[in-house]
Every structure is written in structure tokens, then in C-alpha cells.
C-alpha positions in Angstrom: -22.8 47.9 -10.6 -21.3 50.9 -12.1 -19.8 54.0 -10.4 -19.4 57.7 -11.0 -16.0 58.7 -10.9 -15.7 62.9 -11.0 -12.7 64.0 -12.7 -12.4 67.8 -12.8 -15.6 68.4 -15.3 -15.6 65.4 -16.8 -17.7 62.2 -15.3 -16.2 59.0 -15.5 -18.1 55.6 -15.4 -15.8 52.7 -14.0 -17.3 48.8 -14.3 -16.4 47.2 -11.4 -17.7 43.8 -12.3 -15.5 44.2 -15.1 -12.5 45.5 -13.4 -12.5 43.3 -11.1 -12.5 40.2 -13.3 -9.3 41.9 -15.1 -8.0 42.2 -12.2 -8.1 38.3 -11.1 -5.6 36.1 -13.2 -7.2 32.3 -14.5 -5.8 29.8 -12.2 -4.8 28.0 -15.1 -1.8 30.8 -15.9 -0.4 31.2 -12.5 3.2 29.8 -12.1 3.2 28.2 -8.7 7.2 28.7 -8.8 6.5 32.3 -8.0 4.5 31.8 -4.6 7.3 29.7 -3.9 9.2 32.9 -4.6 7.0 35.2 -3.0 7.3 33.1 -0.3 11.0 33.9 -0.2 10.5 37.8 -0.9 9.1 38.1 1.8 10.8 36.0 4.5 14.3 37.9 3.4 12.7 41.6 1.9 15.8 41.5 0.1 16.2 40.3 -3.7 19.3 39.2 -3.5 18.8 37.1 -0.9 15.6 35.3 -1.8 17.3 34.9 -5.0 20.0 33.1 -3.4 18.0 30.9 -0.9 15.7 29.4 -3.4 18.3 29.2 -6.3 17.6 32.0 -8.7 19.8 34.5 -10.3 19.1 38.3 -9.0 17.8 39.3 -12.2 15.5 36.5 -12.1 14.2 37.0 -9.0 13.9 40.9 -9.6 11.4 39.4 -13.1 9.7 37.0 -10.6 8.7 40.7 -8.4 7.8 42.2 -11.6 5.4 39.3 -12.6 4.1 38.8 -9.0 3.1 42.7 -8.9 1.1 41.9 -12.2 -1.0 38.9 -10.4 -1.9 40.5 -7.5 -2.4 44.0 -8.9 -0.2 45.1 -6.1 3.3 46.7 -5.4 3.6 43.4 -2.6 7.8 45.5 -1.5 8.3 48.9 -1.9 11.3 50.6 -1.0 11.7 51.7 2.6 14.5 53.4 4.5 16.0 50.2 5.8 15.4 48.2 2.6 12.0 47.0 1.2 8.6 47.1 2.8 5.6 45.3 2.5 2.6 46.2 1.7 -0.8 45.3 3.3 -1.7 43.0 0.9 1.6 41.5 1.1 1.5 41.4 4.7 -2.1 39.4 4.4 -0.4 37.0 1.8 2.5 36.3 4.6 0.1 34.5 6.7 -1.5 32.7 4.0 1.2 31.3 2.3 2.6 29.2 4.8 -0.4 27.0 5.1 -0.9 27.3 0.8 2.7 25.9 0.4 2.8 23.2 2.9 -0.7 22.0 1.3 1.0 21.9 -1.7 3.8 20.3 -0.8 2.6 17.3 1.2 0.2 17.2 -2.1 2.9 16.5 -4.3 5.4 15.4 -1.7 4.1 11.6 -0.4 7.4 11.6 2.1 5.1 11.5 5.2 6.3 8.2 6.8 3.8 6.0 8.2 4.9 7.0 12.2 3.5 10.7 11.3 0.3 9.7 9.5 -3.0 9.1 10.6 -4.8 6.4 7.8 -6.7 2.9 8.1 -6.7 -0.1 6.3 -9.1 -3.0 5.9 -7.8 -6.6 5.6 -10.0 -9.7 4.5 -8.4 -12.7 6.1 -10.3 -15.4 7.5 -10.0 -16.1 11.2 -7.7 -19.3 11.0 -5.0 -16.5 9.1 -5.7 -13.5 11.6 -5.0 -16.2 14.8 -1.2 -16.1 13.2 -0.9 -13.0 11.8 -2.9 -10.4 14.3 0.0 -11.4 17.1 3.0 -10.7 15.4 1.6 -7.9 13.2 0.4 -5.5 15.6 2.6 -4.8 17.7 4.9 -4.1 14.9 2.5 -1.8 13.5 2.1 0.0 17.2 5.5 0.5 17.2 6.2 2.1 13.0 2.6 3.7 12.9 1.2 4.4 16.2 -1.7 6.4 14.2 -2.9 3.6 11.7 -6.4 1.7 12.3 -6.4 -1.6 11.2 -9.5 -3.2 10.6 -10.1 -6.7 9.8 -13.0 -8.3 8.2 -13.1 -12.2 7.6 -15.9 -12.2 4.8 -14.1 -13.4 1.6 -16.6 -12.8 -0.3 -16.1 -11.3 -3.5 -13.2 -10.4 -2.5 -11.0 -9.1 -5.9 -14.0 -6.8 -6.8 -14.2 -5.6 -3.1 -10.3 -4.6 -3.6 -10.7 -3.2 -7.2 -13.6 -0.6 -6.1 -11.1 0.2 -2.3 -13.9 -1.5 -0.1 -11.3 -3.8 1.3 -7.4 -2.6 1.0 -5.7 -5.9 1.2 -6.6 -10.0 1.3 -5.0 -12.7 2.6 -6.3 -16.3 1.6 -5.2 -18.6 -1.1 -5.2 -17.9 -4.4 -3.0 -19.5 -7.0 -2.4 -16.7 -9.0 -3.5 -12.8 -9.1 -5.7 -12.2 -12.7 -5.2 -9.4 -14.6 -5.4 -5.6 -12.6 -4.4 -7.8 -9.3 -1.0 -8.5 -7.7 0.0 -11.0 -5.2 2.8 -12.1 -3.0 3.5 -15.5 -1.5 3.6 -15.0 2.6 4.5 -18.4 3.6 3.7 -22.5 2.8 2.6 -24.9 5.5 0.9 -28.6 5.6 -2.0 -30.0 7.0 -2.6 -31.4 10.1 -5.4 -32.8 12.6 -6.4 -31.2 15.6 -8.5 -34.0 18.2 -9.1 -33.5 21.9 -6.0 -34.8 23.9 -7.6 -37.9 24.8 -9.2 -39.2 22.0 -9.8 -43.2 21.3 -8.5 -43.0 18.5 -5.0 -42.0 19.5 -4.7 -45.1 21.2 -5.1 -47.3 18.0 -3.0 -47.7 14.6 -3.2 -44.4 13.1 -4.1 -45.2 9.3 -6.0 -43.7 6.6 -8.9 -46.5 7.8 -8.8 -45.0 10.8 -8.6 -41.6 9.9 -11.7 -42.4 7.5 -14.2 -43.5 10.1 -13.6 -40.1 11.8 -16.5 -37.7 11.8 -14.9 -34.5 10.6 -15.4 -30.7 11.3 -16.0 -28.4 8.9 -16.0 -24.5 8.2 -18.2 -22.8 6.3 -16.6 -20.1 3.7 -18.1 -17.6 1.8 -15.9 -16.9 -0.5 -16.0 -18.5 -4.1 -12.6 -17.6 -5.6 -11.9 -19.7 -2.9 -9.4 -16.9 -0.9 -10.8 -18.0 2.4 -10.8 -22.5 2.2 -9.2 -24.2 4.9 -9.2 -27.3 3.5 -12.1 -29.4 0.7 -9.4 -32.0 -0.7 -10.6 -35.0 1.3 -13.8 -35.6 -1.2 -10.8 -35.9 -3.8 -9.2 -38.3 -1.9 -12.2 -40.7 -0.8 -11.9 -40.0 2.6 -15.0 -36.9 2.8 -17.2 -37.3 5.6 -20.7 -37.1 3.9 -22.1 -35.3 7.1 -19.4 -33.2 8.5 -20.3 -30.7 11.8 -20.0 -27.0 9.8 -19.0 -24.0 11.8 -18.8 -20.7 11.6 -14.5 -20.6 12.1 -11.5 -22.3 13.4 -11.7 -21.3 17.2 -15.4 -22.3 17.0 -14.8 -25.7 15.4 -11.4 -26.0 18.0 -14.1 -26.0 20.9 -16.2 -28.2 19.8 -13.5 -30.5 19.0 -11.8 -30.5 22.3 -15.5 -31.6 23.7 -16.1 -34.3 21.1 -14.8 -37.2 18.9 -14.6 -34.7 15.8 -11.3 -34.2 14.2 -10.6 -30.9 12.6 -8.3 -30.5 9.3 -6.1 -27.5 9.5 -3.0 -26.2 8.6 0.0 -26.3 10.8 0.7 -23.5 12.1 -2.8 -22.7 13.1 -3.2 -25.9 14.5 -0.4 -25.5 17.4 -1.3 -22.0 18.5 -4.8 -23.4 19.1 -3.4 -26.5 20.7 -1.6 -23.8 23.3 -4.7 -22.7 24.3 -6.9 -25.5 24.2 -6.6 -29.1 25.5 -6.0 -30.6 21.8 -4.0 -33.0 19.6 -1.6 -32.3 16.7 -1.5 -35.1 14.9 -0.4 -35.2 11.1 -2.8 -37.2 8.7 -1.9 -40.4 7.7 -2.5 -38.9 3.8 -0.6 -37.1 1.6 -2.2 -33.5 0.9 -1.8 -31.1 -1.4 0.5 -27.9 0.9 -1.8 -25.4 2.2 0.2 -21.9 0.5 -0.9 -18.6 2.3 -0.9 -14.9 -0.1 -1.3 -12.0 0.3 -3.1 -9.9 -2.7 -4.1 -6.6 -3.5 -5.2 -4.3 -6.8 -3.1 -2.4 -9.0 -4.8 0.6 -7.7 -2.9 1.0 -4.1 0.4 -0.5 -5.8 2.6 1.9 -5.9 0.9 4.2 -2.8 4.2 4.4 -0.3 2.1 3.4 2.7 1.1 0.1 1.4 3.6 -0.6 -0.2 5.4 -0.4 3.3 2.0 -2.4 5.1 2.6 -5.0 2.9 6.4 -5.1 3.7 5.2 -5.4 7.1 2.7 -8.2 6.8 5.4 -10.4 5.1 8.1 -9.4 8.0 5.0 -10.7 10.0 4.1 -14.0 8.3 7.7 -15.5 8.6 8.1 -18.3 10.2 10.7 -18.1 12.0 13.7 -16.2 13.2 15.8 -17.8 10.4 13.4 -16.9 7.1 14.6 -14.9 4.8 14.2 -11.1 5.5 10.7 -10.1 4.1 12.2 -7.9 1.1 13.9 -10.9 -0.3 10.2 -13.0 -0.2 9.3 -12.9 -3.6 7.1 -10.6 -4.0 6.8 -10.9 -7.7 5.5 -7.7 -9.0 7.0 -5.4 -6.7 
């Protein structure tokens, strides 16, 4: 729209589409060092000492007034009888700029600890790995981030593209070694071992691979096939595959049935003895030689170097230990970190 301006006898016509957009500097050309020193400015309303608190030589600072009067197309301190004044529009930016800068800085900051923020992360593990983990990992997560939602999810499926396109945030399974984009870090080696009801038969006879043979053996059902999420499938290897093993759906479901039955139930170690605290079973190790069941944890390149993985990954190492005497978690070799 354009406006009549009268001057004296002469008639004036102001655009003030036009002067507006003259008026309003590109974003692209605005030196976010001087809100910074606006900032200043006005907290002190004294040159010399905004120049001193964030660094800058008087002169500077008197060019950084000189430049921010130019992008605002406003005087922002004028001089007063007790030193300089602002102006309304400098008064307005006062109570933005607080809130502009601390944006800012948390933007390009990343030194929010994991105590002060409020974030989730999902984690594939199967339910044989979040029966160990899930105890001794949550409450050290309670206590360091009181604000972060963990969600597990025991489908393995496609895992490594779930974790390149941030569906998932982190797996835990078995995987031998991470392929190209991935990284992964070894959490802890165990062995196999049998789970059977406490008073089996066959604990009352020679324990022998013949023995062990004629068993009728549970099985668990995976859906993974980059095979993060087996428990065991070495026994067809070996001879010694039942040709119609019982499938379930998981480990506690499988430790049930076993308890009530003749089944055996091939699992690793350390899942097998917190099941056997809760459930009238058998540890029993095979009368075999298996290949060790090796437990990892692996993620995508994407999240590597975010700060609060990074630390959530510390965390589930410090949790996968195996005992009091293992190695502090930051000497684990966690290869490509």
C-alpha cells in the first residue's frame, strides 16, 4: 500500500511494502555474535562493561552498537542522565533474548547430561537377554537419568535396517561382526547349559551324550534371520537335534513347561540360573562340547557419536558384567569407540 506523506507543499509517496523489506536484514547476514553482544549491552547499559564481560575490546564493542542499530533500524541505548537508556524496542528485545540464546545454546551446546534430559530409547533384545540385563540396568538408569523411557521390544527381526532408519536405537543378540554403517561391542561370553525339572529320571542315570540324545528338547521360535536373537540351533550340527522339538514363544515360557515335563531346554548359563532361582529346575551342563554363546551389543553409525548413547551404551556394558571382579565397562573392548 502506498501512503501520502505531506511535506510543506510538496506530496510525498512512501512504499511501505518496500520499506519495510529494506528495513528487515536476510537471516543469512546476521552475525549471531552480536545478539550475544546485545545481550551484554543491555544487561550492563555500559560499553565498557559488556565489552569486558564477553571479551571484546571497547572499540569493538562500541562497532558491535553501531552494527546492531543498523539491523534493527533502531537506536536500541541512547544516552541518559545516569548512562545509557534503552529504547522500547530494546526493551522488547530484553525479554526475548534470553529464551533466543539459551535455544541457541543448548542447540549447539550437547552438555545436557543424561540426569537433566527427558529422551527414550528402544532396545531389541530377546527375552532370555532382557531376564539378565533389565535387573541390573534399570536401576542404574533410575538413578543417572531419572527422565529416560526405556522401551524394549524382543522382535529381532530385521533388525540392522530397523537401526539404520532409528526404529529401534540399540540391539542386543549375537552377531559375529557389525557390516559396514554398523558398530558393535562385545558385552560378555557365556556357555551352554541344560535346564530340566529338579526331579527328572534322567538325573538319576549316567549323564552321556546317549542320554542326553534320547531327550525331547524345547525349542524357541526366533524371528530374526541375521540370527541377533538364536538361543541355540547347533545340536542338528552335532547329531544330537530332536526332529520334533516342543517350540515356544520365549525362555520363561519354555522354563514352565519344562519344570512340568521331561523336556530339557538348551540355554546359556547365566540365563539358565536366574530361571532356576525362580523355578523348580536343574542346571545341568551338557555332556557335549558347544560352540560359547557370545552376547553384543550393536548399533548404527547414525547415533555413534550422540553423547547420550554413547553414555547408554556405557551403561549397558557396566550392566552386562559378570561379576564384581570384570573389568570396568570402559576397558570392554568396545572396538569402534
Amino acid at each position: 500500500m502506498d501512503h501520502s506523506v505531506w511535506k510543506g507543499s510538496h506530496s510525498i509517496i512512501v512504499d511501505s511494502d518496500a520499506a519495510q523489506q529494506r528495513r528487515m536484514p536476510s537471516l543469512a547476514s546476521i552475525d549471531l555474535n552480536l545478539l550475544v553482544e546485545l545481550e551484554a549491552l543491555l544487561q550492563y547499559r555500559n560499553i565498557t562493561h559488556a565489552a569486558q564481560h564477553v571479551g571484546r575490546s571497547q572499540p569493538a564493542m562500541s562497532r558491535a552498537l553501531s552494527r546492531l542499530r543498523g539491523m534493527f533500524n533502531d537506536d536500541l541505548l541512547v544516552r541518559g542522565s545516569r548512562g545509557l537508556v534503552p529504547t522500547p524496542q530494546a526493551e522488547r528485545l530484553a525479554k526475548m533474548l534470553p529464551s533466543v540464546l539459551k535455544a541457541v545454546r543448548e542447540m549447539v551446546n550437547c552438555s545436557s547430561t543424561p540426569r537433566d534430559m527427558r529422551w527414550k530409547a528402544t532396545i531389541a533384545m530377546p527375552d532370555h537377554q532382557a531376564l539378565i540385563l533389565l535387573p541390573r540396568l534399570l536401576p542404574r538408569l533410575h538413578e543417572c537419568a531419572p527422565h529416560l523411557d526405556i522401551v524394549t521390544n524382543p522382535l529381532l527381526g530385521c533388525a540392522l535396517r530397523r537401526l539404520e532408519q532409528g526404529e529401534i536405537d540399540l540391539a542386543v543378540g549375537q552377531i559375529g561382526a557389525a557390516p559396514p554403517g554398523f558398530l558393535r561391542r562385545k558385552l560378555y561370553a557365556d556357555h551352554f547349559t541344560c535346564l530340566l525339572r529338579h526331579d527328572h529320571p534322567v538325573l538319576e542315570q549316567e549323564w552321556s551324550t546317549e542320554s542326553f540324545a534320547e531327550l525331547r528338547h524345547a525349542s524357541i521360535v526366533s524371528d530374526s534371520n541375521d540370527r541377533f536373537g538364536q538361543v541355540y540351533d547347533g545340536l542338528f550340527e552335532l547329531g544330537l537335534s530332536d526332529r520334533h522339538p516342543i517350540v515356544v514363544s520365549n525362555v520363561l515360557t519354555a522354563a514352565v513347561v519344562i519344570a512340568a515335563t521331561d523336556l530339557v531346554l538348551l540355554v546359556p548359563h547365566r540365563v539358565a540360573t536366574r530361571i532356576a532361582t525362580m523355578l523348580p529346575l536343574a542346571v545341568v551342563d551338557p555332556p557335549v562340547q558347544l560352540t560359547p554363546y557370545e552376547v553384543a551389543l550393536i548399533w548404527h553409525e547414525r547415533s555413534h557419536r550422540d553423547p547420550k548413547y554413547h553414555w547408554l551404551r556405557h551403561e549397558i556394558a557396566a550392566a552386562a558384567r559378570p561379576g564384581r571382579n570384570a573389568p570396568d565397562a570402559k576397558s570392554i573392548g568396545e572396538e569402534t569407540e
